[in-house]
N, C-alpha and C positions, 0 to 999 in steps of 0.2 A: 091044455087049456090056452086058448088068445090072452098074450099079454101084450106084446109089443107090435105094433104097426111101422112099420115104413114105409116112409113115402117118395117118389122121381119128385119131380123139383118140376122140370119144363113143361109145359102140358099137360099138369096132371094138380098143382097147385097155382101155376100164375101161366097165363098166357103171354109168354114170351117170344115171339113166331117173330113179331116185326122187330125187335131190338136185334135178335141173333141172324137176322139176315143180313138187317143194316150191318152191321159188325162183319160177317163173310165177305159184304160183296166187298166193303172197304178193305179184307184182307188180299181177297183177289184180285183187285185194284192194283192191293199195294206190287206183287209178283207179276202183273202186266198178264192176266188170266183171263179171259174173259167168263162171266158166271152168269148162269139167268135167273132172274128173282124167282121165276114159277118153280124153277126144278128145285133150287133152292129148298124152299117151303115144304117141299116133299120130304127132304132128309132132314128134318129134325129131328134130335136123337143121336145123331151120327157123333162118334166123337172129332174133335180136329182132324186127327191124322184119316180117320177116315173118311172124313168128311171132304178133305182136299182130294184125297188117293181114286176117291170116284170122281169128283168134277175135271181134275185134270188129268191123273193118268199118267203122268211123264217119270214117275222111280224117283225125279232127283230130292233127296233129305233135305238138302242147305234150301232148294226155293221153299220145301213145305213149311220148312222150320219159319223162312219168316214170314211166309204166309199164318203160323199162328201166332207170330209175336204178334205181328198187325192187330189180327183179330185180336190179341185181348187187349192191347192199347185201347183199341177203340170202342172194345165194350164196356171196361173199367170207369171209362168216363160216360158211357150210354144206356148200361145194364137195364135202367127204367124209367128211362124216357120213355116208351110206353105201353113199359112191360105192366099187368094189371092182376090184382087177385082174383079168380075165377068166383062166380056168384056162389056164395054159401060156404068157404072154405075157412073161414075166419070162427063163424058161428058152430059147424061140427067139429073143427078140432078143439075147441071148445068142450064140446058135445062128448067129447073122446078120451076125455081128463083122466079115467079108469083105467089106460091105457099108456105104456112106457113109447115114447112119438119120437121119432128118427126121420131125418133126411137121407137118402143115398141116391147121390147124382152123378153122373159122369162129369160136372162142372168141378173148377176144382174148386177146394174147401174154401176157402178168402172169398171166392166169388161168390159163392153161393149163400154165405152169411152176409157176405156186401147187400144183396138183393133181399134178403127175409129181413134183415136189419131194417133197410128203405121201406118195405111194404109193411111192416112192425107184426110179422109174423114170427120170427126169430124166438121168440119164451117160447111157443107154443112145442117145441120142439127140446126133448133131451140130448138128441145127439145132431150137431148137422155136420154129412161125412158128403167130401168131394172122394172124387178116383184121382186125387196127387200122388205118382209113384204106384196107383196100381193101374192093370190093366183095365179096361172102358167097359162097363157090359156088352155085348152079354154074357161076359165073364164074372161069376158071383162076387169077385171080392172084395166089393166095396160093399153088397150088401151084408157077408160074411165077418166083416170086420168091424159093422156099424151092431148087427146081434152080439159081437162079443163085449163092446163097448157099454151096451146096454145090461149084459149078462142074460143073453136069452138066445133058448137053441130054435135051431130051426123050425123045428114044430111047434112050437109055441108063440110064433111069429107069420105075419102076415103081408106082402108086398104089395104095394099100389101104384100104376105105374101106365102111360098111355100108348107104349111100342111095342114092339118085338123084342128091343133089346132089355125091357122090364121083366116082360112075362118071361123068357127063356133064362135071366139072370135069376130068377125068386123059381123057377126051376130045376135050375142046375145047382140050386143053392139049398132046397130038399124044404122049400117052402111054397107055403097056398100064395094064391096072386086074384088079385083082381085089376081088371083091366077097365080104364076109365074110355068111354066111345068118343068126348070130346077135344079130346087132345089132337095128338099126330097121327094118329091111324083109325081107321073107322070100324064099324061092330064087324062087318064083316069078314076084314082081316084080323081082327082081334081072333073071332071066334074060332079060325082056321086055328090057333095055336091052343087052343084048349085051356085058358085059364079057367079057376074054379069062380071065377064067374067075373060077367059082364057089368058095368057100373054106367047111366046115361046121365047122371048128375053126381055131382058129390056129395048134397045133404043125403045119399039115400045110402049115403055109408054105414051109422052107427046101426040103423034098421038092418040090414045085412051081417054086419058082424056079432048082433044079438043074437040072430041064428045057431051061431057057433059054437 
């Protein structure tokens, strides 16, 4: 039986596209990188390391390293400046109360409560887990660690989430997923990955999990 939900964080609860680029390009700035805001916007989702290891390519550790010092100097102070709660998220998780509510984001843990703390989403949530010290999805083990936290096994848990790296982590992870169209990837590449189903709003969350 559904008890516990977890949820991504980026694109799938607040639309954060424009702060976390602003943040990249001032980290690529900082490294003398040049980065383009379009491609940019494309990889959201990516974690740092990955996120550098595709725009620039070059192996070397020490420049990527401060290329994400940069980056989180400059989000710490920017995280919502004009990051926004996506319409209707506040009211279903709300809606959702019957239900044990988790964060699992690849941001890390600090950052991620700095931001639901600002937007006054933070109660709504039993557990909020960053990937500090583990690997990024779409490696499970952030969402892995956040069911244990919770005391819930994987079948009994549900993942919501707007990438590749969602769905393939609540996969690998021996959990259902649902995949939101709004975020960072669109229905049709959602759909090429097979989650157990497609989501084009958030209020049509609780209606969906009744199913269950």
């Amino acid at each position: 039986m559904l008890h516990t939900i977890l949820f991504d964080l980026d694109g799938t609860l607040v639309d954060s596209a424009e702060d976390i680029t602003a943040s990249a390009l001032s980290g690529f700035a900082e490294v003398g990188a040049p980065a383009d805001r379009a491609r940019l916007m494309t990889l959201l989702g990516y974690s740092l390391r990955e996120l550098y290891d595709t725009v620039v390519a070059d192996g070397n550790a020490e420049r990527r390293d401060r290329f994400t010092q940069a980056y989180r100097r400059h989000y710490a102070l920017h995280c919502t400046d004009r990051t926004v709660v996506y319409p209707g998220v506040r009211e279903t998780l709300a809606a959702l109360h019957r239900f044990r509510l988790g964060v699992a984001t690849t941001k890390l843990t600090a950052t991620a409560e700095q931001i639901l703390r600002a937007l006054d989403l933070a109660e709504a949530f039993d557990v909020i887990l960053g990937s500090d010290g583990l690997p990024s999805k779409p490696d499970p083990a952030v969402l892995r660690q956040a069911l244990a936290r919770l005391g819930a096994t994987p079948r009994e848990a549900l993942m919501v989430g707007d990438t590749d790296r969602d769905v393939l982590a609540a996969q690998a992870a021996g959990m259902r997923v649902v995949a939101v169209t709004y975020g960072g990837w669109s229905r049709e590449r959602l759909a090429a990955l097979h989650p157990d189903a497609l989501l084009d709003d958030f209020p049509s969350l609780p209606r969906l999990v009744a199913s269950w």
